[in-house]
ROLORO-937997 format. One line per field, with one value per residue (C-alpha): x, y, z; residue number from 0. Coordinates in steps of 0.02 Angstrom, whole numbers, plus 50000, padded with zeros to 5 digits. Example, Ala and Ser with C-alpha at 12.3 -4.5 7.8 and 13.67 -1.06 7.14 Angstrom:
// residues 2
east: (50615 50684) .
north: (49775 49947) .
up: (50390 50357) .
i: (0 1) .
END
This chain:
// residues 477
east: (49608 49498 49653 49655 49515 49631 49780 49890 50011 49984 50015 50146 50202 50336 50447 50561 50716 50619 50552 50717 50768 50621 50649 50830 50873 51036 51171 51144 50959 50981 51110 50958 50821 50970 50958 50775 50696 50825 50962 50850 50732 50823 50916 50769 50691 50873 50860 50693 50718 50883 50776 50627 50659 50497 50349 50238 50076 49995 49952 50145 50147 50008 50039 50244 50140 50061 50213 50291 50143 50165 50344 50286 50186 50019 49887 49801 49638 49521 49543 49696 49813 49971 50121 50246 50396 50277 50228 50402 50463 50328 50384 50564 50548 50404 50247 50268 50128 50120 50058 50056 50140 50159 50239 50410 50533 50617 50447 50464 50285 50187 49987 49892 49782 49882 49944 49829 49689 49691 49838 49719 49802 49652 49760 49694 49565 49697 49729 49900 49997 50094 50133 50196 50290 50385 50396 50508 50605 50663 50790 50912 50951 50902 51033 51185 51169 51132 51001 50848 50707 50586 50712 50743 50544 50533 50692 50587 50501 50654 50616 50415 50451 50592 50527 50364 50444 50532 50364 50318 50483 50424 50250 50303 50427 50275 50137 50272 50348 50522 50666 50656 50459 50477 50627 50532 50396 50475 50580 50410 50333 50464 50504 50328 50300 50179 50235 50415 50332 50234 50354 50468 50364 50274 50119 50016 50004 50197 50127 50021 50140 50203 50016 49949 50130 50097 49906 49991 50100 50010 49871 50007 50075 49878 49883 50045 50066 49898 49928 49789 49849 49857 49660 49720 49891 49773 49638 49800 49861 49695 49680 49863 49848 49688 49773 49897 49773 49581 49602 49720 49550 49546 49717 49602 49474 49538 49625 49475 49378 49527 49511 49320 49344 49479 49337 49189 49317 49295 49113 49118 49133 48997 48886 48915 48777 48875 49031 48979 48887 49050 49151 49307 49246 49398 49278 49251 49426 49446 49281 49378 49524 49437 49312 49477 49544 49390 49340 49516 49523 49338 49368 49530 49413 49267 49372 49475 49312 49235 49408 49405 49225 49254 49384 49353 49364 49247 49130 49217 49111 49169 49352 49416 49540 49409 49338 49385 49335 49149 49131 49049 48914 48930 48845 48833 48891 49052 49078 49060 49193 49307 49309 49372 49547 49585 49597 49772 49842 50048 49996 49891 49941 50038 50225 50397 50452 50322 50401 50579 50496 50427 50557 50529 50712 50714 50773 50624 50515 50598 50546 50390 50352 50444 50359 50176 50254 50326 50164 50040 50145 50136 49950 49913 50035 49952 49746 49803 49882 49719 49605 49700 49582 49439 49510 49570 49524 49539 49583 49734 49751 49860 49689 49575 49706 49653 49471 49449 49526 49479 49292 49351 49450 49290 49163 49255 49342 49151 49107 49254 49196 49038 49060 49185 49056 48925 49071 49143 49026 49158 49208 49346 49436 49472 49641 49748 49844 49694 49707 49895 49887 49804 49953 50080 49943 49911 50104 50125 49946 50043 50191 50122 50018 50151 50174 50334 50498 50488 50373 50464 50615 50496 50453 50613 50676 50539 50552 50734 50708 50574 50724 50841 50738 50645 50831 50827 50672 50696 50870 50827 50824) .
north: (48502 48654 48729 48566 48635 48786 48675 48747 48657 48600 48740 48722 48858 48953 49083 49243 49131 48984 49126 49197 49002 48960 49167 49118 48958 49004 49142 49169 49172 49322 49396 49382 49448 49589 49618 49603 49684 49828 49861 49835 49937 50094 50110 50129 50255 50349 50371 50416 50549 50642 50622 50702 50866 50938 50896 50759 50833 50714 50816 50781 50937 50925 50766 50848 50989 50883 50807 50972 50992 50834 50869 51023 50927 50992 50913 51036 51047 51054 51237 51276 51343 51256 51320 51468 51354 51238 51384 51447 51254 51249 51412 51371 51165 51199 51052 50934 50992 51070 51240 51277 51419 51465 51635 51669 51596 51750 51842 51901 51887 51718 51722 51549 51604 51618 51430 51288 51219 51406 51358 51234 51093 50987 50834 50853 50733 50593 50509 50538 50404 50407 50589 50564 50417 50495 50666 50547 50433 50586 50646 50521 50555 50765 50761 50645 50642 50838 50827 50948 50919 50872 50774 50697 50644 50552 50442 50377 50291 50187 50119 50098 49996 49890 49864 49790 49696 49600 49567 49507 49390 49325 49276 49212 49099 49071 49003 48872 48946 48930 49061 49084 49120 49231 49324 49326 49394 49531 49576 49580 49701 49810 49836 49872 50054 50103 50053 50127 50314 50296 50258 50395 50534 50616 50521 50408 50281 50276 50148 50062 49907 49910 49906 49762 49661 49689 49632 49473 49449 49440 49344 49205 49210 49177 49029 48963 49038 48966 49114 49177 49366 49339 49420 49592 49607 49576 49703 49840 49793 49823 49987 50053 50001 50087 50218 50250 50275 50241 50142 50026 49920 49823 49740 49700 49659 49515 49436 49421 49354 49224 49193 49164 49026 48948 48945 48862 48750 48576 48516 48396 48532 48646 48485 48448 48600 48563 48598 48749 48825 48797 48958 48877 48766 48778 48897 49014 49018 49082 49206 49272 49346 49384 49497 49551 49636 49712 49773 49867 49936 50001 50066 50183 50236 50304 50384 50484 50510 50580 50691 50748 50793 50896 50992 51041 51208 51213 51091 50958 51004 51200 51136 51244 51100 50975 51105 51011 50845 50928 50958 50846 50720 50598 50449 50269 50178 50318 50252 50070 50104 50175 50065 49935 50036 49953 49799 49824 49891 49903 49976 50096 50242 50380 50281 50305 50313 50466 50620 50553 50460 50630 50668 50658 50567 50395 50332 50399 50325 50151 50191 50220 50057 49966 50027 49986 49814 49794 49858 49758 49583 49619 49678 49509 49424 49478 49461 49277 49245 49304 49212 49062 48988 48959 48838 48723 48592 48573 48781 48801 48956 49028 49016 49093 49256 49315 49256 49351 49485 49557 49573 49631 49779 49811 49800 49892 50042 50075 50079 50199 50303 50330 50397 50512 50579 50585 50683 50811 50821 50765 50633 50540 50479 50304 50251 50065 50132 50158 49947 49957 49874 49709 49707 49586 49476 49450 49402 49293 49202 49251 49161 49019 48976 48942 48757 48693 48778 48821 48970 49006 49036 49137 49260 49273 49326 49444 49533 49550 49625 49728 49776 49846 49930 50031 50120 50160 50209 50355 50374 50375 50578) .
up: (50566 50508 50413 50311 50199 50129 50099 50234 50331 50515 50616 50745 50889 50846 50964 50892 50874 50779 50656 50642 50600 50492 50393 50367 50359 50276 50286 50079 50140 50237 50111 49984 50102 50110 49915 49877 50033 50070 49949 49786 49809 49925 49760 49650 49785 49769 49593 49593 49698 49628 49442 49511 49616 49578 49700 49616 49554 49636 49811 49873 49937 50044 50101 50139 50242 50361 50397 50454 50552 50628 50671 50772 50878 50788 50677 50540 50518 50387 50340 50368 50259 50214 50316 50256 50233 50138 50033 49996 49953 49806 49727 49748 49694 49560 49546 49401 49323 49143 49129 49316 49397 49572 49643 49636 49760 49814 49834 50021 50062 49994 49983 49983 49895 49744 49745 49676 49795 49870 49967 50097 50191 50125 50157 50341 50282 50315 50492 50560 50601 50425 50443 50626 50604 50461 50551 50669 50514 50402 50561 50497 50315 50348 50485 50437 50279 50267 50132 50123 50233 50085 50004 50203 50192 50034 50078 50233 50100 50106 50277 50250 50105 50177 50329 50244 50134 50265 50327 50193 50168 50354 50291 50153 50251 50393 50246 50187 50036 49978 49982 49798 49793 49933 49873 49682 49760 49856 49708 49586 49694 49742 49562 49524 49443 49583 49720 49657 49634 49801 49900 49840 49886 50030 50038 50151 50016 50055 50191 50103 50070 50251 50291 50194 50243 50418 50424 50308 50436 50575 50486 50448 50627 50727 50596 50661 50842 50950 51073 51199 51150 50976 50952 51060 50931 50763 50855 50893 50724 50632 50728 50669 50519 50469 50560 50436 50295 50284 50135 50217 50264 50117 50182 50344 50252 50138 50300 50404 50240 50267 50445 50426 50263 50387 50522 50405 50285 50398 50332 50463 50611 50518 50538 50724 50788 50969 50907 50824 50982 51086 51099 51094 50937 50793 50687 50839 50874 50680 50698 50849 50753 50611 50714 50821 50633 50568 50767 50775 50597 50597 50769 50704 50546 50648 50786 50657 50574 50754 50768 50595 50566 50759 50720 50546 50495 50352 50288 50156 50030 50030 49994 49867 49801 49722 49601 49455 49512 49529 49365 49234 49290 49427 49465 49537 49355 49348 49507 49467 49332 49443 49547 49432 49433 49587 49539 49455 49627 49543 49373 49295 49395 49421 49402 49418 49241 49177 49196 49122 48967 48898 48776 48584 48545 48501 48676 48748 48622 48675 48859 48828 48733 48849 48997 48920 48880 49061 49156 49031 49068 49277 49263 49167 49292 49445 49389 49324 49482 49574 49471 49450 49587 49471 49360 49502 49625 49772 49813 49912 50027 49900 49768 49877 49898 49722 49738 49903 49881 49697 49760 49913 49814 49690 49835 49940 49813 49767 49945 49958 49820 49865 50047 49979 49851 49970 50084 49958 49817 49675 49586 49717 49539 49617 49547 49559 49690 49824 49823 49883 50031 49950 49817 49950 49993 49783 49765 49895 49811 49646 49675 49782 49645 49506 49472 49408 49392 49188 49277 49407 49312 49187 49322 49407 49247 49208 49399 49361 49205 49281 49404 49305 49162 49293 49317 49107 49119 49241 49181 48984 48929) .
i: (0 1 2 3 4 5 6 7 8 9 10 11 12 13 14 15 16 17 18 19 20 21 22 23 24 25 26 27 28 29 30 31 32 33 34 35 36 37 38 39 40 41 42 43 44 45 46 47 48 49 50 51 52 53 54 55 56 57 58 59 60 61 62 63 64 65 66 67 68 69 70 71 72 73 74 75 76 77 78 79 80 81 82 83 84 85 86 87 88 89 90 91 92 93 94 95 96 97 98 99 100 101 102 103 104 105 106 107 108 109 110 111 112 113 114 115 116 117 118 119 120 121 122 123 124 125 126 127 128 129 130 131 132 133 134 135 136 137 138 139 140 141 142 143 144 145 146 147 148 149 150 151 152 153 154 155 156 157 158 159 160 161 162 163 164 165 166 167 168 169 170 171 172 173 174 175 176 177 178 179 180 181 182 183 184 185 186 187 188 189 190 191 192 193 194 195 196 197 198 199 200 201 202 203 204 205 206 207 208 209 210 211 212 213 214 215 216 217 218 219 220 221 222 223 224 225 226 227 228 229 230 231 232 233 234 235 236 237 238 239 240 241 242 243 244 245 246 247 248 249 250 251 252 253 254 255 256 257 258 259 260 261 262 263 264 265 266 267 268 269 270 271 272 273 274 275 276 277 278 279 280 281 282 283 284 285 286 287 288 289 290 291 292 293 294 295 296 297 298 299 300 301 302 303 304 305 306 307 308 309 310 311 312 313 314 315 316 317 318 319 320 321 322 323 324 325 326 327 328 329 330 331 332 333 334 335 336 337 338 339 340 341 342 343 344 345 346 347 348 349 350 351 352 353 354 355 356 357 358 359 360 361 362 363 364 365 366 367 368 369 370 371 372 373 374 375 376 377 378 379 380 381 382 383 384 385 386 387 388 389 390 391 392 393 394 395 396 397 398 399 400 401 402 403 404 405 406 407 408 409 410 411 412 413 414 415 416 417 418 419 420 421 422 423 424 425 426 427 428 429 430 431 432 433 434 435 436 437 438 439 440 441 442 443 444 445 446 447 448 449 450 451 452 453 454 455 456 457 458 459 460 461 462 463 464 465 466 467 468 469 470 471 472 473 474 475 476) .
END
């Protein structure tokens, strides 16, 4: 078989009650899929949210704007200024931000001009299918549960991040691994630091892991499930997910790099020249949904970039907000330095745990330490994972994970990076977090990787640690 070359089982077709069967084998199965994909980490988002009031001063309220756009039907555009109720719930919740000050919240008449980035919506850069989708989610906890609206929109980060990591659980399950790498994996990544403080506020990147679980997904199910519709739902699937956020391509990206090694791993087809020239040869039928991916996620990309560009109301490189990324020089080695910040997608970013580690006592001090500790160990975790496929022989499909996607995330972030400079003008200050979506497919290769159970334990241990410090962290004064 052509999959023989990565080391993946034979495939074998599968129906919604044989993946329920295969996901959860076992009633303490699904009580742990329970834990690590829902219940572990809405209680992290919880916390996170009650400890931080104050919008994050990474563009939150922006991102919280076009969300209140989206639940009045409208889109904003390039130019617009951020809404009146958006305006009044900065001065009233403040920006975690040293040093910055906004109007007064009882002020009866609010001017964008005096709040940072001139008051402009310049988040209308994004598509919308995040801001839309969670427009829709935050009716739930806003309405039973009474909460304010922003508070209403960063607990949909609950359901984004649940709902991918059972995705994830169902790959997982679909590539052959075993309930305890699955659920190790899950728990590693929810309890990561970024993925923790993206999820918990209004931001695309809130998606991200939903994203890149989805596109895992549906890669693992056209290995399994031979099905003649299985190239339209990874072409619809590409197209959503880029959909969500631009960046979500790299996800896309490294599973259609997949597809194609699947396609060209049996030497013996590559040799037959008839074989190759038939359309339904096993390395077309791989091409196929590889070209189905990139075709719908490039497609999304360039239509928002058509709509965006068309109803712009000023041109990108007038926006007010980027200012400070404009100054000091820029160039193509900056950018090549950047870009190697995304190759740490869960660390090395904004996180969680900042804002309540900024004390002086001696707890805090203990926070901070163990923090560094705690994010040095995953980063180290993670890259080893990824680039545990050059030191063995023969690669299995978890190997060539790390080894396709790491070039895929430095390749691509610089590609990134320069088409927003080229756009704007400014620096686009890549950061880990742009490389989001890649971060499930790296710990399913992570934990699919480990070999014997001295390790396994190791990083069960170490995820569950990671776990429950990330509630002293954000609880430590």
């Amino acid at each position: 078989m052509i999959v023989s070359g990565l080391g993946l089982p034979e495939p074998a077709p599968t129906g919604a009650r044989a993946l329920l069967r295969l996901s959860f084998p076992k009633m303490t199965s699904l009580l742990l899929a329970l834990v690590v994909c829902v219940i572990a980490p809405a209680s992290l988002i919880v916390v996170h949210v009650a400890e931080n009031p104050m919008f994050s001063p990474i563009d939150e309220a922006a991102h919280y704007d076009y969300v209140d756009w989206a639940a009045s039907g409208h889109l904003p555009k390039l130019g617009d200024f951020l809404l009146p109720s958006t305006l009044r719930t900065i001065s009233c919740v403040g920006i975690a931000l040293h040093g910055l000050v906004t109007p007064p919240c009882n002020v009866s008449v609010l001017n964008p001009l005096n709040y940072p980035g001139g008051g402009y919506q310049y988040e209308a850069q994004q598509p919308p299918l995040y801001y839309a989708v969670t427009a829709a989610l935050r009716w739930v906890p806003a309405h039973l549960a009474s909460l304010s609206q922003l508070d209403a929109t960063r607990l949909a980060g609950i359901i984004w991040l649940a709902c991918g990591l059972l995705l994830l659980w169902g790959a997982g399950r679909l590539l052959g691994l075993t309930v305890s790498r699955v659920s190790l994996g899950v728990l590693l990544l929810a309890a990561a630091p970024v993925v923790l403080y993206e999820t918990s506020i209004v931001s695309d990147e809130a998606s991200a892991i939903f994203a890149g679980a989805l596109v895992t997904f549906m890669g693992a199910l056209a290995w399994q499930h031979r099905s003649r519709w299985m190239v339209p739902a990874l072409c619809i699937v590409g197209f959503l997910v880029c959909l969500m956020a631009e960046i979500n391509v790299f996800a896309v990206t490294v599973v259609a790099v997949l597809f194609l090694l699947l396609g060209f791993s049996d030497r013996r087809a590559l040799e037959e020249s008839s074989e190759l020239a038939s359309w339904r040869s096993p390395s077309w039928y791989w091409i196929r949904r590889a070209v189905a991916l990139l075709f719908g996620g490039g497609l999304a990309i360039v239509l928002w970039l058509v709509a965006f560009r068309a109803r712009s109301l000023i041109n990108p490189v007038d926006l007010a907000s980027l200012n400070v990324q404009r100054v000091g020089p820029m160039g193509v080695s900056k950018l090549g330095d950047e870009a190697l910040s995304l190759l740490t997608p869960l660390t090395n970013s904004y996180d969680a745990y900042r804002s309540s580690a900024a004390g002086t006592t001696a707890e805090s001090f203990l926070s901070q330490n163990l923090q560094v500790a705690i994010s040095t160990v995953l980063t180290f975790v993670v890259l080893g994972g990824a680039l545990s496929g050059l030191f063995v022989r023969p690669r299995q499909w978890s190997h060539w994970v790390g080894l396709v996607a790491l070039p895929v995330l430095y390749v691509g972030g610089f590609a990134f990076g320069f088409s927003s400079w080229l756009t704007y003008n400014a620096d686009p200050g890549l950061v880990s977090r742009y490389g989001l979506a890649v971060a499930p497919l790296l710990i399913l290769g992570l934990v699919a990787s480990l070999r014997g159970r001295f390790w396994v334990g190791a990083l069960w241990l170490f995820a569950v640690a990671s776990f429950g410090l990330s509630f002293y962290f954000m609880l430590a004064a």
